[in-house]
C-alpha positions as CSV (number, residue, x, y, z in Angstrom):
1,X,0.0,0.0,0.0
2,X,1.2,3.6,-0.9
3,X,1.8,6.6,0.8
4,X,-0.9,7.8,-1.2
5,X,-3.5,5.0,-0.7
6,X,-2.7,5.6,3.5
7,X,-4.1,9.6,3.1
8,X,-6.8,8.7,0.7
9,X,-8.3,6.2,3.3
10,X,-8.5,9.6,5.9
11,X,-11.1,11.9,6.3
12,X,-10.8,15.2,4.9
13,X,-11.3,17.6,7.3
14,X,-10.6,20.9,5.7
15,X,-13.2,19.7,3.1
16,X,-15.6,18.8,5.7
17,X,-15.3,22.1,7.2
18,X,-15.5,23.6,3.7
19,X,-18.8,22.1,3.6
20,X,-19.8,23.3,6.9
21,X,-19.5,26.6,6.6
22,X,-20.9,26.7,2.7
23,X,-24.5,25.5,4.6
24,X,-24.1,27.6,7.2
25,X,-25.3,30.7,6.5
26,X,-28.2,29.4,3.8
27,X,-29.8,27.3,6.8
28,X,-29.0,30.3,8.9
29,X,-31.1,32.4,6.4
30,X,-33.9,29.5,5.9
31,X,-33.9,29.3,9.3
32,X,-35.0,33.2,9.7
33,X,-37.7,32.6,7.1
34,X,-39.0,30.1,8.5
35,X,-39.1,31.4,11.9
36,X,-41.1,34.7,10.2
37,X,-43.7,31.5,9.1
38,X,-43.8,30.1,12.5
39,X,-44.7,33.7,14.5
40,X,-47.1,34.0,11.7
41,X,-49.1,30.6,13.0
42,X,-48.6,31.6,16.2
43,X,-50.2,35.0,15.9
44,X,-52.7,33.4,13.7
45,X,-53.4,31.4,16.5
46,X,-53.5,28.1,14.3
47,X,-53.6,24.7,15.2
48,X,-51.0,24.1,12.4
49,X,-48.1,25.9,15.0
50,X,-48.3,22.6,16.7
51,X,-46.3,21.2,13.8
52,X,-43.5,22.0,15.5
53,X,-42.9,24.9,12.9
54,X,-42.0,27.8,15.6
55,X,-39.1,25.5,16.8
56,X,-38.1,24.2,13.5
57,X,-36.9,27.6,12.2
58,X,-34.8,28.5,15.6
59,X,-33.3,25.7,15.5
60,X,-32.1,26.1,12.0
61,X,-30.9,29.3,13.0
62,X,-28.9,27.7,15.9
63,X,-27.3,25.1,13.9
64,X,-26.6,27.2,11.0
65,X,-24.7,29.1,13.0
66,X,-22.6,26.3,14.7
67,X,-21.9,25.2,11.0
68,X,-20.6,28.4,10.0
69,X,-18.7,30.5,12.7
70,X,-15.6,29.2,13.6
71,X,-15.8,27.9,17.4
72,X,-13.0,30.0,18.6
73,X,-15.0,33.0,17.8
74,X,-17.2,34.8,20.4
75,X,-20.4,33.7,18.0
76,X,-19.2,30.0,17.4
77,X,-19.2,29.5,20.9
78,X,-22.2,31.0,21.7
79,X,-23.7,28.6,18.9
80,X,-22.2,26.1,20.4
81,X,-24.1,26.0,23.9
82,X,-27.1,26.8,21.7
83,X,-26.6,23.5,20.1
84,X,-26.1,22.0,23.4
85,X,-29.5,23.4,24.9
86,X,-31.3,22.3,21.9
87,X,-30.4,18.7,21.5
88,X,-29.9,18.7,25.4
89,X,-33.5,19.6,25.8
90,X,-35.1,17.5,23.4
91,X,-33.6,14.5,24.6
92,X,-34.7,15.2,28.5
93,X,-38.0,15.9,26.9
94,X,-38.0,12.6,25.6
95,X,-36.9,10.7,28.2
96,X,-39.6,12.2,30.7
97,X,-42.3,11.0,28.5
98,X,-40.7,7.2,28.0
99,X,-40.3,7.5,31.8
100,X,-43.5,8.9,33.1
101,X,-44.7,5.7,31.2
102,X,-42.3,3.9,32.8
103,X,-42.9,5.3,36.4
104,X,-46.8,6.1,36.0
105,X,-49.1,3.8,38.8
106,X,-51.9,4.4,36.6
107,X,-53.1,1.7,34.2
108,X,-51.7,2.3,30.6
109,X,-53.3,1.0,27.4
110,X,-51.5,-0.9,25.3
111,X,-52.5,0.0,21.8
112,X,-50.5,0.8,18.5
113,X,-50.4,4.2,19.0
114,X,-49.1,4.1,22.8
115,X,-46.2,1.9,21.5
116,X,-45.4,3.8,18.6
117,X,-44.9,6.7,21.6
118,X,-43.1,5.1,24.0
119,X,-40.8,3.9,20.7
120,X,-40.3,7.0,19.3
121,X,-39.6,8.4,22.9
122,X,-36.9,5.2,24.0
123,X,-34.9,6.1,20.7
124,X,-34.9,9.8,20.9
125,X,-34.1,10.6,24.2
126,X,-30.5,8.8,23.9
127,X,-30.3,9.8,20.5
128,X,-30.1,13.6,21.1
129,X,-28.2,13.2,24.7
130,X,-25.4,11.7,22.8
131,X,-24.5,14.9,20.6
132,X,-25.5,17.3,23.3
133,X,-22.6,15.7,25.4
134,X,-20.4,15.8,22.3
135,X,-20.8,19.3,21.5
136,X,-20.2,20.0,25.3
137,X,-17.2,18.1,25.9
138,X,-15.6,18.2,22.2
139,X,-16.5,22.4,21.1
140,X,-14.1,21.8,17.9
141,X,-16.6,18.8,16.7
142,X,-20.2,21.2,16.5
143,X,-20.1,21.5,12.8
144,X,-19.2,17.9,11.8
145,X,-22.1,17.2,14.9
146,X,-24.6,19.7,13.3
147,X,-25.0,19.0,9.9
148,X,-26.3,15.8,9.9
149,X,-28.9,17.0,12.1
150,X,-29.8,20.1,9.7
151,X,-30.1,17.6,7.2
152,X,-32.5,15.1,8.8
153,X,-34.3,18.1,9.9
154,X,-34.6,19.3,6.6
155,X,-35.7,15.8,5.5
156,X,-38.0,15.0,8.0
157,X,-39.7,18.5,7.1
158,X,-40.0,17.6,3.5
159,X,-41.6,14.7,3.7
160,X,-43.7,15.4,7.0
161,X,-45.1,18.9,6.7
162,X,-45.1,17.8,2.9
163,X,-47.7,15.2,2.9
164,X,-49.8,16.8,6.1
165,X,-49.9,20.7,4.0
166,X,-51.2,18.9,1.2
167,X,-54.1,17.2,3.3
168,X,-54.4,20.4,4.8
169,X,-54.5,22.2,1.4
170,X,-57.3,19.8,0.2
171,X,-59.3,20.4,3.1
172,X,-59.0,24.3,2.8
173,X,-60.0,23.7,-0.7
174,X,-63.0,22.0,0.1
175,X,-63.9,25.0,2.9
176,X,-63.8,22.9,5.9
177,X,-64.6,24.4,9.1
178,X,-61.5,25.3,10.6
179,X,-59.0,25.5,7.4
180,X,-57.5,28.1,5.6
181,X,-56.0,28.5,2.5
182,X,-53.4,31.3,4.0
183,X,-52.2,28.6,6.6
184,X,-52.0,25.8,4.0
185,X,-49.6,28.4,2.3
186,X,-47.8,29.3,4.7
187,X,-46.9,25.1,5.9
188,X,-46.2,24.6,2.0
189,X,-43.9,27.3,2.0
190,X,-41.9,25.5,5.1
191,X,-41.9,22.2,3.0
192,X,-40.4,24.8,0.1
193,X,-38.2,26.0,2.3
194,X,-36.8,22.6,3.7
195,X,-36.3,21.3,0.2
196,X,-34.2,24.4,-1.4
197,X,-32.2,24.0,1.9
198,X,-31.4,20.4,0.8
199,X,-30.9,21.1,-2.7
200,X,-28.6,23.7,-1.8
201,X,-26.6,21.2,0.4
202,X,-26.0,18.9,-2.4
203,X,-25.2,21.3,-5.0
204,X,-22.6,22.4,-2.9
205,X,-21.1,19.3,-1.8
206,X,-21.2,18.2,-5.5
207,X,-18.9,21.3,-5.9
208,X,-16.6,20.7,-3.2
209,X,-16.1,17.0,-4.2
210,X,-15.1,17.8,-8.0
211,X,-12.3,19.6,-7.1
């Protein structure tokens, strides 16, 4: 084996901080318009701000900015304890409602939907505890820790406010009680949003690769 074949088999960091900080700042932006979408909902008063929209967009913001900033920096750091609350709070979150089923003297029903909960809930709470503690205890590793996450985020947003808008949509079409077509627009802008965010992603690692 070469001197050459040993490098080649070793992550490339520069390039993967290359990559960080070309994402940064467009989810940093998307992440502001979505937000803007979100306070709408809220002052709406929709139902639709359960959705999880209002968090979605701060979050982005957050981890945009731990991509981007260079963790030495006064505003890297910063990001980084923001990334730190945020997946630190989610997974606590988590594991209080896996536990409270756990812990609860009160009878439970076992049915699909209970399971699916107490699923989601087992996995998630370890899931985000894992990269809170990483971003804690290794600052240098928030943007190789955060982009996956803005990326499953994105995903997840896609595909989930994706197929519920466009039942919402249908039902705002069809004027029923409660639905509007502004708030239909507004989740299908989101879904917009989450999939230029993506796009943009891969056109820019497809740049950074070719070189």
């Amino acid at each position: 084996m070469t001197t050459a074949d040993v490098r080649s088999d070793k992550p490339n960091l520069d390039l993967a901080r290359e990559f960080t900080r070309a994402i940064g700042m467009p989810t940093m932006n998307i992440g502001l318009l979505i937000g803007v979408v979100g306070a709408v909902l809220v002052l709406l008063r929709s139902p639709l701000m359960h959705w999880y929209i209002p968090y979605y967009g701060p979050v982005l913001v957050i981890f945009g900015a731990a991509a981007y900033f260079r963790t030495e920096s006064m505003s890297g750091k910063a990001a980084r304890w923001g990334v730190v609350v945020a997946f630190g709070t989610g997974g606590a979150i988590s594991i209080s409602h896996w536990a409270s089923l756990l812990l609860t003297s009160a009878p439970v029903t076992v049915s699909p939907e209970t399971l699916n909960s107490f699923a989601f809930y087992l996995m998630a709470g370890p899931a985000l505890l894992v990269p809170a503690a990483l971003a804690l205890l290794r600052p240098g590793w928030t943007p190789l820790i955060v982009v996956p996450a803005i990326l499953s985020l994105a995903t997840a947003s896609m595909i989930g406010h994706g197929v519920f808008g466009m039942q919402y949509m249908r039902e705002a079409m069809n004027a029923t009680p409660g639905t509007t077509m502004l708030e239909g627009v507004l989740v299908l802008g989101v879904v917009l949003c989450s999939a230029t965010l993506l796009m943009i992603a891969l056109q820019r690692a497809m740049r950074i690769l070719r070189r």
